[in-house]
C-alpha positions in Angstrom: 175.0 -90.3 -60.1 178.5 -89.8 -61.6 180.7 -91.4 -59.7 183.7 -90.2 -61.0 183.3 -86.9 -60.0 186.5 -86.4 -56.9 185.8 -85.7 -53.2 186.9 -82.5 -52.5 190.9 -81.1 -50.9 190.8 -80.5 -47.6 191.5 -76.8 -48.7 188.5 -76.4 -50.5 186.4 -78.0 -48.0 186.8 -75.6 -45.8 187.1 -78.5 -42.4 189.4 -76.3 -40.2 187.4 -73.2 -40.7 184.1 -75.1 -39.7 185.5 -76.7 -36.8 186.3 -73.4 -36.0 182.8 -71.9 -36.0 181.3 -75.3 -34.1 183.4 -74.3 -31.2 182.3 -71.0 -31.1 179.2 -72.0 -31.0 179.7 -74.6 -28.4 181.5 -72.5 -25.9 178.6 -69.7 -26.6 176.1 -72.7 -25.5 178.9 -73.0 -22.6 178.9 -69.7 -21.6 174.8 -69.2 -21.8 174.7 -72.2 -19.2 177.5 -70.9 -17.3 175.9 -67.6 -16.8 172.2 -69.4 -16.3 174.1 -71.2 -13.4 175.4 -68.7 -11.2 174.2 -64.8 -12.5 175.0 -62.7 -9.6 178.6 -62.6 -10.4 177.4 -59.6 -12.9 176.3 -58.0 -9.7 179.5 -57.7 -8.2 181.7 -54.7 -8.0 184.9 -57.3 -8.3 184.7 -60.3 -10.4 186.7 -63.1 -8.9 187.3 -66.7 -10.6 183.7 -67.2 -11.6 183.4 -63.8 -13.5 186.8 -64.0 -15.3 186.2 -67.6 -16.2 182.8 -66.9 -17.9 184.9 -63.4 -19.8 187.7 -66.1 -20.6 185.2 -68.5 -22.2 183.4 -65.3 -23.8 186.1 -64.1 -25.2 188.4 -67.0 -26.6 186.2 -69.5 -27.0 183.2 -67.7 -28.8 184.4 -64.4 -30.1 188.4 -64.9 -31.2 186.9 -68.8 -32.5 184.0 -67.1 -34.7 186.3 -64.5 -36.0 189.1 -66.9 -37.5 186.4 -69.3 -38.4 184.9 -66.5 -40.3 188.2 -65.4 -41.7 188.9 -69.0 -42.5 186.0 -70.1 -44.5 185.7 -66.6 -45.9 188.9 -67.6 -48.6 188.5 -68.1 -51.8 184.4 -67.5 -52.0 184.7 -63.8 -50.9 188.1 -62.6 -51.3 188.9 -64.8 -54.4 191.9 -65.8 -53.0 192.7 -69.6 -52.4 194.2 -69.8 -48.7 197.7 -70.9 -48.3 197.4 -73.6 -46.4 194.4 -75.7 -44.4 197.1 -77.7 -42.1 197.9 -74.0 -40.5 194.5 -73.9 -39.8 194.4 -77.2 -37.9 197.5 -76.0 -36.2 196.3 -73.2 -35.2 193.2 -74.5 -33.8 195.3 -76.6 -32.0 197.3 -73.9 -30.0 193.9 -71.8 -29.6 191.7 -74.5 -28.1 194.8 -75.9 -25.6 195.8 -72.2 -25.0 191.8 -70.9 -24.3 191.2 -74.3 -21.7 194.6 -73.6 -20.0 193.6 -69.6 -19.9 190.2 -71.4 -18.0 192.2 -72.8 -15.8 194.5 -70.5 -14.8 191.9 -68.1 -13.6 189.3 -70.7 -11.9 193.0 -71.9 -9.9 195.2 -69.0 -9.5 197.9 -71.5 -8.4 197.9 -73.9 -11.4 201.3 -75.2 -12.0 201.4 -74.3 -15.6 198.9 -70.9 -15.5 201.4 -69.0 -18.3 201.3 -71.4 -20.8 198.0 -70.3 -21.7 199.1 -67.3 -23.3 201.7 -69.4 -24.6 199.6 -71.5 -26.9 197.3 -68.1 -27.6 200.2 -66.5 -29.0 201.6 -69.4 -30.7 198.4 -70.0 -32.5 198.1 -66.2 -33.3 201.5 -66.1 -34.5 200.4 -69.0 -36.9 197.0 -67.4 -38.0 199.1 -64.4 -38.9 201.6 -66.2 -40.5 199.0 -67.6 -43.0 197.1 -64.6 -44.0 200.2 -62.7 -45.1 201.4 -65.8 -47.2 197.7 -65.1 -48.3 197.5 -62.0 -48.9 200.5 -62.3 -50.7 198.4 -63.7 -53.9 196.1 -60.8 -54.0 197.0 -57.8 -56.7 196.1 -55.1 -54.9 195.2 -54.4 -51.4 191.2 -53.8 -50.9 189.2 -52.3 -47.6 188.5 -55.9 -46.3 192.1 -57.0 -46.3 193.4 -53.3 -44.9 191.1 -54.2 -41.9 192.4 -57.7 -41.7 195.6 -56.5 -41.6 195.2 -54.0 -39.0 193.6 -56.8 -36.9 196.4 -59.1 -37.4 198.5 -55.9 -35.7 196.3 -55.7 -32.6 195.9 -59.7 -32.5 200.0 -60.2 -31.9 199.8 -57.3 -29.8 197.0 -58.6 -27.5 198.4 -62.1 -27.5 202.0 -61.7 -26.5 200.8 -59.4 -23.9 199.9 -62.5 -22.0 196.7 -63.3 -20.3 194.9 -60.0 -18.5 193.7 -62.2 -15.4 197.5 -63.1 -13.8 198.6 -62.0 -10.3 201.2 -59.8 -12.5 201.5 -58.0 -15.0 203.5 -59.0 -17.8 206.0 -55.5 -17.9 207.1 -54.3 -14.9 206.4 -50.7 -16.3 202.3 -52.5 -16.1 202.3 -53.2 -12.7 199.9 -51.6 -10.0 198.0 -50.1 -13.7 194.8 -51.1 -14.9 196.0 -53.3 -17.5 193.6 -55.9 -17.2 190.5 -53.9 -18.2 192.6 -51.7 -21.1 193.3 -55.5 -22.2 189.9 -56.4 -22.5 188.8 -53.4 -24.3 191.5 -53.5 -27.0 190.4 -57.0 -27.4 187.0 -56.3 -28.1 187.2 -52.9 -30.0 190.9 -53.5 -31.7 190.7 -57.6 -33.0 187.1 -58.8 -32.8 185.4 -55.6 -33.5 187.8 -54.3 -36.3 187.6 -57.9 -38.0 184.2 -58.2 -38.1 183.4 -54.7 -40.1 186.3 -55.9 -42.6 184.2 -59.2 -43.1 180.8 -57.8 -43.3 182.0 -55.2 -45.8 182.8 -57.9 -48.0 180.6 -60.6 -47.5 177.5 -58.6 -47.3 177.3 -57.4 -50.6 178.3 -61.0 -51.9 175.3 -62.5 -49.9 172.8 -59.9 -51.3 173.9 -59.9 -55.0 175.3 -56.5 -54.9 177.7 -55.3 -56.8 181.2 -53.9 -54.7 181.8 -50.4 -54.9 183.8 -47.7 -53.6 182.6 -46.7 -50.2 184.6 -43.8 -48.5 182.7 -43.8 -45.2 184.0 -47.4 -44.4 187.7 -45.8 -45.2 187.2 -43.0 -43.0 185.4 -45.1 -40.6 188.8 -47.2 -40.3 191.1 -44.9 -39.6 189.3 -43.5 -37.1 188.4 -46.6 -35.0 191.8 -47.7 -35.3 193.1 -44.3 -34.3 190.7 -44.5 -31.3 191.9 -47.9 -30.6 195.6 -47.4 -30.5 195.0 -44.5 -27.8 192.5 -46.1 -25.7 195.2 -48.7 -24.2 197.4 -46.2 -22.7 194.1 -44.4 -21.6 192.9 -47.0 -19.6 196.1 -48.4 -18.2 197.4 -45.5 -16.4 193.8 -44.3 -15.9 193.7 -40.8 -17.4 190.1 -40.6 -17.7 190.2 -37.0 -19.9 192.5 -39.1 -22.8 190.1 -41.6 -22.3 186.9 -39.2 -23.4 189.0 -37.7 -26.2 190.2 -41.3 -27.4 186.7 -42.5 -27.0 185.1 -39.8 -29.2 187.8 -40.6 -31.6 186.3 -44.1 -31.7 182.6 -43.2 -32.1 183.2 -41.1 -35.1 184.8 -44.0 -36.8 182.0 -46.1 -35.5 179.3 -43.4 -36.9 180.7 -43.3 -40.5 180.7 -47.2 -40.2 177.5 -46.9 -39.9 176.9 -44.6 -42.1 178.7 -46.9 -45.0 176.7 -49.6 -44.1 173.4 -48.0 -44.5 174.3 -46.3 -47.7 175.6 -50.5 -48.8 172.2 -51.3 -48.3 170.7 -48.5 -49.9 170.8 -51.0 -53.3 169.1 -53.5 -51.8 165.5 -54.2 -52.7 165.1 -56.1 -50.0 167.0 -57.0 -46.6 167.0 -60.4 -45.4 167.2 -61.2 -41.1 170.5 -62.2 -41.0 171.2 -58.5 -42.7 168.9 -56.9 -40.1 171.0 -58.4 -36.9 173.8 -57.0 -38.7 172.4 -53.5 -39.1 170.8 -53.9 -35.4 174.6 -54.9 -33.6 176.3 -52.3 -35.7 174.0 -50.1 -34.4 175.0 -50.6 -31.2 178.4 -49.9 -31.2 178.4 -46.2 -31.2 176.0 -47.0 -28.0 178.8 -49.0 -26.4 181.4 -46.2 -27.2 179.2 -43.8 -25.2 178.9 -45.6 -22.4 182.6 -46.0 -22.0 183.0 -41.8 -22.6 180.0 -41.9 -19.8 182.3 -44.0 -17.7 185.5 -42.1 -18.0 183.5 -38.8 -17.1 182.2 -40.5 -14.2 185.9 -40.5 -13.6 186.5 -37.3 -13.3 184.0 -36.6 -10.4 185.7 -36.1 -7.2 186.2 -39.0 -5.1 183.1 -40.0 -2.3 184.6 -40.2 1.0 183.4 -43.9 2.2 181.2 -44.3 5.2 182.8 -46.2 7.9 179.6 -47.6 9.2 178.8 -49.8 5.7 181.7 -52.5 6.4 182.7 -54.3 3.1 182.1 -57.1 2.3 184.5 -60.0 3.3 183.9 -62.3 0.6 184.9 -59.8 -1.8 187.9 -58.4 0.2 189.1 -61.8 1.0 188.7 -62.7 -3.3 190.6 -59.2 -3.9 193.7 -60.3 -1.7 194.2 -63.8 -2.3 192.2 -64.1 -5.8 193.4 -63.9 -9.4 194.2 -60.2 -10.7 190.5 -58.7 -10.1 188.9 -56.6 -12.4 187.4 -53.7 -10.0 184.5 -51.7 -12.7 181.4 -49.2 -12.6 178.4 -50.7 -13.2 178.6 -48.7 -16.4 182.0 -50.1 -16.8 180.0 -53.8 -16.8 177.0 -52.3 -19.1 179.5 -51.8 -21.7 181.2 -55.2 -21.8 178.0 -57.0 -22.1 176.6 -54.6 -24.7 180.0 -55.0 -26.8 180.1 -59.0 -25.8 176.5 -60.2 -25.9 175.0 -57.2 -28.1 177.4 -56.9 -30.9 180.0 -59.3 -31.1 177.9 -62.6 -30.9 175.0 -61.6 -33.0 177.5 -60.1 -35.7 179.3 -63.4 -35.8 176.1 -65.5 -36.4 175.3 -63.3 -39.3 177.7 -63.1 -41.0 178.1 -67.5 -40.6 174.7 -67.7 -42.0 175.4 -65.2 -44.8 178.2 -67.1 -45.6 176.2 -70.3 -45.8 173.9 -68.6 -48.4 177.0 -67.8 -50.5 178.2 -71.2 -50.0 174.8 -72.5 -51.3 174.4 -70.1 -53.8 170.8 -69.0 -52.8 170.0 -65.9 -53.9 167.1 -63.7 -52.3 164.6 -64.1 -55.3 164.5 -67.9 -54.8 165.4 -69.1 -51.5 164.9 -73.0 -51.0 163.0 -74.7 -48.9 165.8 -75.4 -46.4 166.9 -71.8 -46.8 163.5 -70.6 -45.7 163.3 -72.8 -43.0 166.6 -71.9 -41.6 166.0 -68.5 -41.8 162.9 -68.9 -39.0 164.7 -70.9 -37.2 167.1 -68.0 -37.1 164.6 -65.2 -36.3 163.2 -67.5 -33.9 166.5 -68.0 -32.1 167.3 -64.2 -32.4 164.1 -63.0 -30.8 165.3 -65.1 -27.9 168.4 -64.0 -28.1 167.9 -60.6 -28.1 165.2 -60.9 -25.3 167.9 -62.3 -23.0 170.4 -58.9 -24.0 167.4 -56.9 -23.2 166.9 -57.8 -20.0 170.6 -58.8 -18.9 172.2 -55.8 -19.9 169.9 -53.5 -17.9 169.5 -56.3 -15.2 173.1 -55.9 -14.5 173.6 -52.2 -14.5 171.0 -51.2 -12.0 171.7 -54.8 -9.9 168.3 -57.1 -10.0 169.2 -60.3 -10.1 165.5 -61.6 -10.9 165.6 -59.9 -14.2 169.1 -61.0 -14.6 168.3 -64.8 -13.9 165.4 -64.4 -16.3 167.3 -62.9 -19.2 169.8 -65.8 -19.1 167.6 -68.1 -19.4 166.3 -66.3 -23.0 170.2 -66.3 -24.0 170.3 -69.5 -23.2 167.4 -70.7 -25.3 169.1 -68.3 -28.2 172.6 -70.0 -28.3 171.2 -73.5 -28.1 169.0 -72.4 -31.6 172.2 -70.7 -33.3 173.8 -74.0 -32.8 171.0 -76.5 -33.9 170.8 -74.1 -37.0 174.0 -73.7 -38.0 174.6 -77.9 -38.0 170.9 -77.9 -39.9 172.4 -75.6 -42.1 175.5 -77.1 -43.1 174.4 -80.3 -43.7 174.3 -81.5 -47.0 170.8 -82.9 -46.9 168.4 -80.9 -48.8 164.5 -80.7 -48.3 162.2 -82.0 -50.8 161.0 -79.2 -52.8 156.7 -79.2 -53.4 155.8 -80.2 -56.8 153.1 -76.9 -57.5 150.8 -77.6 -60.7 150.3 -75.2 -63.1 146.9 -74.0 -62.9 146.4 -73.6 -66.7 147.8 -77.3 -67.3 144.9 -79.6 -68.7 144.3 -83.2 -67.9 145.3 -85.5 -70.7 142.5 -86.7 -73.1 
């Protein structure tokens, strides 16, 4: 062994990024068990401090930690460009774990003494995230489609962030109040920051992890003008409810989503062969253009003249009392619901494993044509703990819309299974102990005389 050979800089370690992606997968684990716990709250026409908890811990802790992990580790290996600096990224974890257990807080205890500085810390840590991207970026010759979308996420990220927390008993503009803010909030999260980073990261990593060489693809260009277009538009839509800009906005956003698509298929169209980390990819990508259809379903559902309620079916005074003296409630269709978990559970979290595993096989440098023994054994551990995974979508997801809570309470239980795999994987993975590779004889080698 040489032992002169020097340990590595923290920068090209890549420590802040991976600490990053364990906490995603940690609060995903967190979430799976909160959700195994108590399921009925996805039954519920208002979701009170369980609910918004379990979105909270969705949201910040698994999705927003993936993506900057993601982002993180994805500098210099894909976008050949040597990050500015790693102590931002310690920084910044800093200000996004405090921020995301205070945000916890201040919707399980609506009267917590310190319930803004949640958002606070969330914004402080975005600010920082943002701040080291465009030193970054700064390096780079010319602009390319990844960084484009990075940038445009960066936009929506400072604009979600400072925005405050959706879940508040007020809004943060007085020009917001008495709107629907909240759930406008969470879908610019979702479709605006974690959707719009992850297709600038696949578009780059996945031809790195397959061997392919980059080329020009116009759909993906198309694709992101459109989606952001859609994006922009959908806030306003949803906030002061005008259901008819809503369908306009949202068609907007599932042609972007369609040539997306459409991009990624023709990527793989020079590929021999696609490996299961590639197939989630193409299976939640998939699914968005579902996810934008169910939200133009929900805003023609809208339109519909209003039912007249029957006074004989009193509500009920659990969910009248958590309306009144609750945090901020987030009132939905049970379409409304389908489509978070679809964009949650469906896309965002299996798109995020995929792309950390392809990574990993970057990292590694394992090509397709010889994988090695820990490779191949990761990857069944992988469509192992997607099958699970994906079992658990499959049954929550419809569970929830129609309201059995049997088939809900069993689909957790798949999820939960799934997240615990994705995690034991991924610290399998990035180890640096290596499996004995089999010694195979050559079968026209001859004994020795």
């Amino acid at each position: 062994m040489n032992t002169n050979t020097p340990n590595p800089k923290p920068s090209e370690s890549g420590l802040g990024a991976k600490t990053f992606l364990v906490t995603s997968l940690v609060f995903l684990v967190l979430a799976s068990l909160m959700l195994a716990g108590r399921p009925n709250f996805l039954l519920t026409p208002v979701l009170t401090g369980h609910g918004l908890s379990w979105i909270t811990l969705l949201l910040f802790g698994c999705g927003l930690s993936g993506i900057f992990g993601l982002v993180y580790m994805a500098f210099p290996k894909v976008f050949d460009i040597p990050l500015y600096s790693e102590k931002f990224v310690f920084l910044h974890y800093g200000f996004h774990l405090l921020g995301t257990l205070l945000a916890l807080m201040t919707v399980l205890w609506p009267d917590f003494p310190r319930a803004d500085m949640g958002a606070t810390f969330l914004a402080c840590g975005a600010l920082v995230f943002v701040v080291n991207l465009s030193l970054t970026f700064r390096k780079a010759a010319r602009p390319d489609l990844g960084r484009v979308c990075l940038s445009a996420s960066m936009v929506w990220l400072l604009i979600m962030t400072f925005l405050g927390l959706p879940f508040t008993k007020e809004a943060p503009l007085v020009s917001l109040q008495g709107t629907d803010w909240s759930a406008a909030w969470l879908v610019f999260s979702f479709a605006g920051v974690v959707i719009n980073t992850l297709m600038g990261l696949t578009i780059r990593i996945l031809p790195r992890a397959m061997g392919l060489a980059e080329t020009k693809n116009p759909f993906v260009w198309y694709a992101l003008i459109f989606c952001n277009a859609g994006v922009a538009w959908m806030f306003p839509a949803i906030t002061f409810r005008s259901p008819g800009f809503l369908i306009l906005c949202g068609a907007i956003y599932l042609i972007g989503a369609v040539l997306y698509l459409l991009g990624f298929l023709v990527a793989l169209q020079r590929s021999q062969s696609l490996p299961w980390d590639g197939k989630i990819l193409l299976t939640s990508f998939s699914l968005i253009p579902v996810a934008a259809c169910l939200l133009v379903f929900s805003a023609v559902k809208r339109l519909a003249p209003a039912v007249v309620p029957d006074p004989a079916l009193a509500p009920d005074p659990a969910l009248t009392e958590a309306a009144v003296v609750g945090p901020l409630p987030v009132e939905f269709l049970p379409v409304d619901g389908a489509v978070f978990l679809l964009s949650a559970l469906a896309v965002m979290v299996p798109i995020v494993v995929a792309l950390l595993f392809q990574y990993l096989r970057i990292e590694r440098d394992v090509t397709l044509d010889s994988p090695t023994p820990k490779s191949r054994l990761s990857d069944l551990i992988l469509l192992a703990s997607y099958f699970n995974y994906a079992t658990g979508v499959l049954l929550v997801v419809p569970g929830a819309w129609v309201g059995i809570e049997r088939i809900v309470s069993l689909g957790t239980l798949f999820l939960l299974v799934g997240s615990f795999g994705f995690l034991g994987n991924y610290l399998f993975s990035s180890s640096r102990r290596q499996l004995p590779t089999p010694e195979v004889s050559h079968p026209l080698q001859t004994a020795p005389q």
